[in-house]
C-alpha positions in Angstrom: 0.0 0.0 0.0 1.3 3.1 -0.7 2.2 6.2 2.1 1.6 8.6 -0.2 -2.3 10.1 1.4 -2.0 12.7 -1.1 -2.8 10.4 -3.7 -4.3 7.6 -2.2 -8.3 7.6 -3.4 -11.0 8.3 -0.8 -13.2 5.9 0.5 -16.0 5.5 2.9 -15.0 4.9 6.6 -15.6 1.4 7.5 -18.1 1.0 10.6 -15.4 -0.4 12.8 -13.5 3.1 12.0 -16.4 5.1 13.2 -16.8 3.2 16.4 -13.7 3.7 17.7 -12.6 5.5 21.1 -10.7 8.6 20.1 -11.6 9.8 23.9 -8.5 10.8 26.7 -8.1 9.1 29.8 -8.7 12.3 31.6 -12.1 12.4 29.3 -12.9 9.1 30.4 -12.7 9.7 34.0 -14.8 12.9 33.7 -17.5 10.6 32.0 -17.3 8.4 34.8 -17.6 11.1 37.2 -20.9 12.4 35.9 -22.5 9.2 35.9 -21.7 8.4 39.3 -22.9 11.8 40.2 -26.1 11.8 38.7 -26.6 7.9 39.8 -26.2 9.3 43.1 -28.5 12.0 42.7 -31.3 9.7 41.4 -31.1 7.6 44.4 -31.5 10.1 47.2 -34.4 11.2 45.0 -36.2 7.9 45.1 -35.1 6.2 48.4 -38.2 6.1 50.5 -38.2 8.4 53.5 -36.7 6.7 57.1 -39.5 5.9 59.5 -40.6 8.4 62.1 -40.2 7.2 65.5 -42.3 9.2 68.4 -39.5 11.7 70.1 -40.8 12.6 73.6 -39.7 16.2 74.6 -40.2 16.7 78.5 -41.3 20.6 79.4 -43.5 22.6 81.7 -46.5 23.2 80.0 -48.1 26.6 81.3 -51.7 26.0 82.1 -53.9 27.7 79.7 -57.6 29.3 81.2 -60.2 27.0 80.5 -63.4 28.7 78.4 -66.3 29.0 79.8 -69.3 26.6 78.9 -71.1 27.4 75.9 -74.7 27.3 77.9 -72.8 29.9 80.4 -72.2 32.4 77.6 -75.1 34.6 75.9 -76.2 34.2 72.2 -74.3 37.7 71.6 -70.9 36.8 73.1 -71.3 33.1 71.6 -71.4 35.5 67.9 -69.1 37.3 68.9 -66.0 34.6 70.3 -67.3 31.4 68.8 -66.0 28.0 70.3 -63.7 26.3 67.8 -64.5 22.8 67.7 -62.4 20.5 70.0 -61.3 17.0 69.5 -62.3 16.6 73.3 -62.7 18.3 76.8 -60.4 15.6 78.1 -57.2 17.0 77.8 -58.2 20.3 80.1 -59.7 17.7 83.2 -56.8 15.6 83.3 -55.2 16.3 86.9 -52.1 13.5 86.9 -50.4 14.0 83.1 -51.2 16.7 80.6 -49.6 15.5 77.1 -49.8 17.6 74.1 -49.2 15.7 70.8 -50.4 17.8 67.7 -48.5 16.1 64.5 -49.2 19.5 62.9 -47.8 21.5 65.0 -44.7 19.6 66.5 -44.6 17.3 63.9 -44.9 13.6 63.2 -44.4 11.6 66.0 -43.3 14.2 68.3 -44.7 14.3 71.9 -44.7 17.2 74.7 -44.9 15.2 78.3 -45.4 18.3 80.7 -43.3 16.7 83.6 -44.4 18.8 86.4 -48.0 17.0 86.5 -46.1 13.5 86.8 -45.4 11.6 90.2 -42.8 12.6 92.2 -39.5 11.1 90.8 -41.5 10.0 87.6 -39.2 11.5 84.1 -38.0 9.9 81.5 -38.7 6.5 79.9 -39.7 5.5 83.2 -42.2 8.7 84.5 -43.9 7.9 81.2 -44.6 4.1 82.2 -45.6 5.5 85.9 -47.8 8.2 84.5 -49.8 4.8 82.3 -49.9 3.5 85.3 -51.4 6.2 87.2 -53.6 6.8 85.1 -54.1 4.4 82.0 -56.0 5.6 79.4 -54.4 9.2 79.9 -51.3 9.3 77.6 -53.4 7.1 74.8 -56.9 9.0 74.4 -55.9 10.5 71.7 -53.1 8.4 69.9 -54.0 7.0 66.6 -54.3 3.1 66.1 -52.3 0.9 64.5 -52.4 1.8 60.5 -54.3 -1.4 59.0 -54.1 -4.1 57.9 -52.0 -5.8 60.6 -49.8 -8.7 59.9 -51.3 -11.7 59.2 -54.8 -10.9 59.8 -55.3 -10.5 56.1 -55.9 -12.0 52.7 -56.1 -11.5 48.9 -58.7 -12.9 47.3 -60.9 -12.1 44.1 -63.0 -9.3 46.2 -59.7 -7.5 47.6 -57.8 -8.0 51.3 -60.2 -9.6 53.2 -59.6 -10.2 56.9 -59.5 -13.8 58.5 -57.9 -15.2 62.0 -54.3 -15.0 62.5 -52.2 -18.3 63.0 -52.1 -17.5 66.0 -56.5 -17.6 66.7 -56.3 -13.8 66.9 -59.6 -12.0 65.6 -59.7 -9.1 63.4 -62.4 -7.5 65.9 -60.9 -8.0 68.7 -57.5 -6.5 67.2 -59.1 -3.6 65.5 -60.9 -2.7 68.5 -59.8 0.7 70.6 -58.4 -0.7 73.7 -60.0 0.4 77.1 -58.7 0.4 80.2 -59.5 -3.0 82.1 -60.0 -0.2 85.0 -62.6 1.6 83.4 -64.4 -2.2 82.3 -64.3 -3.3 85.4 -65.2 -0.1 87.2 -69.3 0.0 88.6 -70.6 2.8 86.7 -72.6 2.5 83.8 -71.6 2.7 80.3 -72.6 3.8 76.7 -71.4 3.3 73.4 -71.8 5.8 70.3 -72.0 4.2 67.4 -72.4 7.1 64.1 -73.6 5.5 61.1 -74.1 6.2 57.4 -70.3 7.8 57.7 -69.3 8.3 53.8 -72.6 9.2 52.4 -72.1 13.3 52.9 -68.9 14.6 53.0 -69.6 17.9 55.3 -71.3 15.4 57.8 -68.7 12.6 57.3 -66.0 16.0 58.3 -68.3 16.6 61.3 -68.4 13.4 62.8 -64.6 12.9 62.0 -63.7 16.7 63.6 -65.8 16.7 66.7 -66.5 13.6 68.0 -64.5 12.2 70.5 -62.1 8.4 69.5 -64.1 6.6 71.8 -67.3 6.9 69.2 -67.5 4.2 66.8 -67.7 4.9 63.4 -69.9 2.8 61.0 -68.9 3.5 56.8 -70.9 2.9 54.1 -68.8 1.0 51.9 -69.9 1.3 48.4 -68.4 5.1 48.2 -66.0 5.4 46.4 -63.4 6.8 49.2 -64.4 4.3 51.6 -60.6 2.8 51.9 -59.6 6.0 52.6 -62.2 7.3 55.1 -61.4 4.1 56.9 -57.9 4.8 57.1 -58.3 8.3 58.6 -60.7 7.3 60.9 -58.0 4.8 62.5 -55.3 7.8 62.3 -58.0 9.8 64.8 -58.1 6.9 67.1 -61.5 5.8 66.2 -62.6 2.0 65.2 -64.8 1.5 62.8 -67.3 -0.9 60.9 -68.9 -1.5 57.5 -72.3 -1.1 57.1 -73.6 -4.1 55.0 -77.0 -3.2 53.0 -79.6 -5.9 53.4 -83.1 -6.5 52.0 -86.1 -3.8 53.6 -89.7 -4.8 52.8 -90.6 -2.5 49.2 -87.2 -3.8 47.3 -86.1 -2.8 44.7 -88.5 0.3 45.0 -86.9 0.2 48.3 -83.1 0.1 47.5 -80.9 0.9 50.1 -77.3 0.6 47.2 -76.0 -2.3 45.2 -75.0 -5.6 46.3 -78.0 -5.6 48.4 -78.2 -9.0 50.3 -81.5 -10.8 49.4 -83.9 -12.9 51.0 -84.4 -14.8 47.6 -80.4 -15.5 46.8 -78.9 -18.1 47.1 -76.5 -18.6 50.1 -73.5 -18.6 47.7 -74.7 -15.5 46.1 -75.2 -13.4 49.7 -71.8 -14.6 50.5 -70.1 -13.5 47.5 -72.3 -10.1 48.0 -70.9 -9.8 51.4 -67.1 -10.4 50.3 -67.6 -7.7 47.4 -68.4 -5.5 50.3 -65.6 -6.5 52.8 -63.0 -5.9 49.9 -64.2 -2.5 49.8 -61.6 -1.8 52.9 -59.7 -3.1 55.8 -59.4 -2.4 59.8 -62.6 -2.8 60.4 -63.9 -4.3 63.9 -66.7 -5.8 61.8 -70.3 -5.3 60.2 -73.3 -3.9 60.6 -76.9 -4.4 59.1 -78.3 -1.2 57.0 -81.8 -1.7 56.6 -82.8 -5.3 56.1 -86.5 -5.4 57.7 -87.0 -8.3 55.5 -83.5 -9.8 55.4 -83.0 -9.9 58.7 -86.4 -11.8 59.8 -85.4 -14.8 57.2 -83.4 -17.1 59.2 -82.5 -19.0 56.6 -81.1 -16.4 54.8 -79.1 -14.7 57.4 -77.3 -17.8 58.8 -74.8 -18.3 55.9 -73.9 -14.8 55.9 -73.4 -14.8 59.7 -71.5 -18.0 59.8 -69.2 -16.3 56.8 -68.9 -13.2 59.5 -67.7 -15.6 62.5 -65.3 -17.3 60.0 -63.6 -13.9 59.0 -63.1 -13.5 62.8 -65.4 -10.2 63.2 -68.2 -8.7 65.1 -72.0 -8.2 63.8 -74.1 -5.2 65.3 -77.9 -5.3 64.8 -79.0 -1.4 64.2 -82.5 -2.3 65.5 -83.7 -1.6 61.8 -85.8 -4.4 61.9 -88.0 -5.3 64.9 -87.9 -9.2 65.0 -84.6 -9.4 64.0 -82.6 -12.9 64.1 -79.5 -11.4 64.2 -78.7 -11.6 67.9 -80.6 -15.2 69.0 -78.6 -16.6 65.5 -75.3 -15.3 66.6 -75.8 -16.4 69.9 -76.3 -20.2 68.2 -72.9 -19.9 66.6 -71.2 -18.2 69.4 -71.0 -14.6 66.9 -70.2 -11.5 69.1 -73.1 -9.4 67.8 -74.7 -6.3 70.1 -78.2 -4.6 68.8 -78.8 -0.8 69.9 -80.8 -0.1 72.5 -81.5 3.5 71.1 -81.8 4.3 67.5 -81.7 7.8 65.6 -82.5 7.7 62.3 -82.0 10.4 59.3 -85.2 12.1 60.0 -84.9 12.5 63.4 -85.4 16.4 64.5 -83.4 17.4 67.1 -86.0 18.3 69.8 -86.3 14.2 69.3 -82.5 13.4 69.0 -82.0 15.2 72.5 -85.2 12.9 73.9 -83.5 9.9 72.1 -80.0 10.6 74.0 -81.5 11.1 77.1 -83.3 7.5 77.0 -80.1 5.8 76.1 -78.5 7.2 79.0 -81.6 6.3 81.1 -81.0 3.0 79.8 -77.1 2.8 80.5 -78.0 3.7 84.4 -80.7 1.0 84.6 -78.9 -2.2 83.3 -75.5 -0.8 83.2 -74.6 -1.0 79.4 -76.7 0.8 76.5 -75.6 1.5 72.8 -76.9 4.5 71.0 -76.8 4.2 67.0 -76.9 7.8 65.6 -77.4 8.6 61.9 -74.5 10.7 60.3 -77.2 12.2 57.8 -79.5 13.1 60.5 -79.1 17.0 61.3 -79.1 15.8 64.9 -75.6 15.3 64.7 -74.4 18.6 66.4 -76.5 18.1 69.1 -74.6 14.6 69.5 -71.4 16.7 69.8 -72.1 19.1 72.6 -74.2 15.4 74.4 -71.3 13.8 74.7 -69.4 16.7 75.8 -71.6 16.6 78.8 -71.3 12.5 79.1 -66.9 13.3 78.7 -67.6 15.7 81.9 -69.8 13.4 83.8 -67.7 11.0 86.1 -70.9 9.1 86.9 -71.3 7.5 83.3 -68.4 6.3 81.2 -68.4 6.3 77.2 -66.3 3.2 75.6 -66.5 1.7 72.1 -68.7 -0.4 70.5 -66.2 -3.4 70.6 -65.5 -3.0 74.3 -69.6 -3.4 74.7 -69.1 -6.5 72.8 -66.6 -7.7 75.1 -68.8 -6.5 78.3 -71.9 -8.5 77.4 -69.7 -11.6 75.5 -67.3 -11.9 78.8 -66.9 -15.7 77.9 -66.4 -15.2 73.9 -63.0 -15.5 72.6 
């Protein structure tokens, strides 16, 4: 081949020519540079978050000057200085701990102990134990439960998570419930149980119940909305449990049609079940269900048993919302050994609140006479407000103690498992 380039012919650069590195080491290493920089960059960017453990910060809290009572102020000055609503009166009574535990204000998982209400000697890791000792249900009154679902307490079928009973024999409703103080179940005075129902179905009253009730009201959700997941998931974060309401057949149906997947009296057992399991999918924490209408459904023993023996095998609760008069609900359950409770007092969605506050006062009349009552209150019903400032009054009563609908269950089941 001859050196002389001037005079060689041109040709076309073969591809192997055209691949070929012409690049510097020192190029090379800047290359590499970038790529580890923007590698790095990427993965700070995706990384989840590290968990957020609870950080206790011990202070003096000042006392702040507790409001007068709203029926101790005149309609002008009510106008005029308006009582923001209040997740509860508890926090002012408390006499052995005062704990102050706003996410939005401190942050997540931060906690403000005020030390000078603890016993003497009691800081630290170990005043905090003393303090839940000296008084139990103080420093957890208003601490979210566990986010659902819990470990091995679920599974995924066809119809979404569905719950079942752990390995171990524990029940969903028994782990979804609030915990109580066995103090406060064993103590003599009479209790009563809040349950709000139709919780999903309007979002202002849904807010309402959510904003001013106190966590030891049960919450009942409708579950064919469409934020149902959701609504049960904050409900937990505010420390409340909560059921699904499961519509069943009323007398007039379909003219009569309290939503889709209605259980019937005329489907088979098969079909109710898989009904039932289209509802349960629809979220998870729950303590268990609840009958929503059903006049007819629920007087049709044979009917009702498969979907009640489906209930005991997912490990939950059933509560009877005294829709239906001659309901078989309760002697059924008591057959199969199913925890199921049926309110004593009832407020529907038409109730005025004249009749709500006459309701309330016959569930509490209830409570003193055999010792336990459960109200069932109607989250559409524009009683609902008057609920709010009742329990107020039953939170500053030390005669009458409110607990949650699951702890009932465990009152009047003592031997139930």
């Amino acid at each position: 081949m001859s050196d002389d380039y001037l005079h060689t012919p041109l040709r076309p650069r073969r591809w192997r020519d055209r691949l070929r590195l012409r690049a510097t080491p020192a190029q090379l290493a800047m290359a590499l540079l970038a790529v580890g920089v923007i590698g790095a960059g990427l993965w700070a960017w995706m990384a989840p978050p590290p968990p957020v453990a609870d950080t206790v910060i011990e202070r003096k809290v000042p006392d702040r000057p507790v409001p007068p009572r709203r029926e101790e102020r005149d309609t002008a000055d009510l106008e005029r200085h308006p009582v923001p609503p209040s997740p509860s009166q508890e926090a002012r009574r408390r006499k052995d701990v005062k704990v102050i535990s706003p996410a939005t204000r401190h942050g997540r998982g931060v906690k403000i102990i005020d030390v000078s209400r603890l016993p003497d000697g009691a800081t630290g890791p170990a005043g905090d134990d003393a303090a839940r000792r000296a008084a139990p249900s103080t420093l957890r009154d208003f601490s979210p439960l566990p986010r659902a679902p819990l470990k091995g307490l679920v599974e995924k079928t066809p119809f979404g998570p569905l719950p079942k009973v752990g390995a171990d024999g524990r029940k969903p409703w028994r782990a979804y419930a609030r915990p109580v103080s066995p103090r406060l179940l064993a103590a003599a005075k009479p209790k009563l149980a809040v349950l709000v129902t139709d919780v999903g179905l309007n979002a202002a009253l849904t807010q309402r119940a959510l904003d001013n009730m106190p966590p030891q009201v049960s919450l009942a959700l409708v579950p064919h909305v469409k934020n149902s997941a959701r609504l049960g998931h904050e409900a937990r974060r505010l420390g409340h449990e909560f059921f699904l309401q499961v519509p069943m057949e009323p007398w007039g149906y379909p003219a009569v049609n309290p939503g889709p997947g209605t259980l019937l009296a005329s489907a088979t057992a098969d079909e109710n079940r898989r009904r039932l399991m289209g509802h349960m999918g629809r979220a998870v924490g729950y303590a268990g269900l609840v009958s929503y209408a059903g006049q007819k459904f629920l007087q049709n023993g044979e009917a009702l048993a498969p979907v009640l023996h489906e209930i005991k095998r997912r490990g939950l609760m059933a509560v009877d919302d005294a829709t239906a008069t001659d309901s078989m609900m309760r002697p059924l359950g008591q057959v199969i050994a199913l925890p199921v409770v049926r309110a004593d007092v009832r407020v529907p969605p038409d109730t005025t609140p004249a009749d709500a506050r006459a309701a309330f006062a016959r569930a509490r009349a209830l409570a003193e006479r055999q010792g336990t009552a459960l109200l069932v209150v109607s989250a559409g019903t524009t009683a609902l407000r008057e609920l709010a400032d009742w329990i107020a009054g039953i939170e500053s009563d030390e005669t009458i103690a409110l607990i949650p609908v699951t702890a009932l269950a465990k009152l009047r089941e003592p031997n139930r498992k």
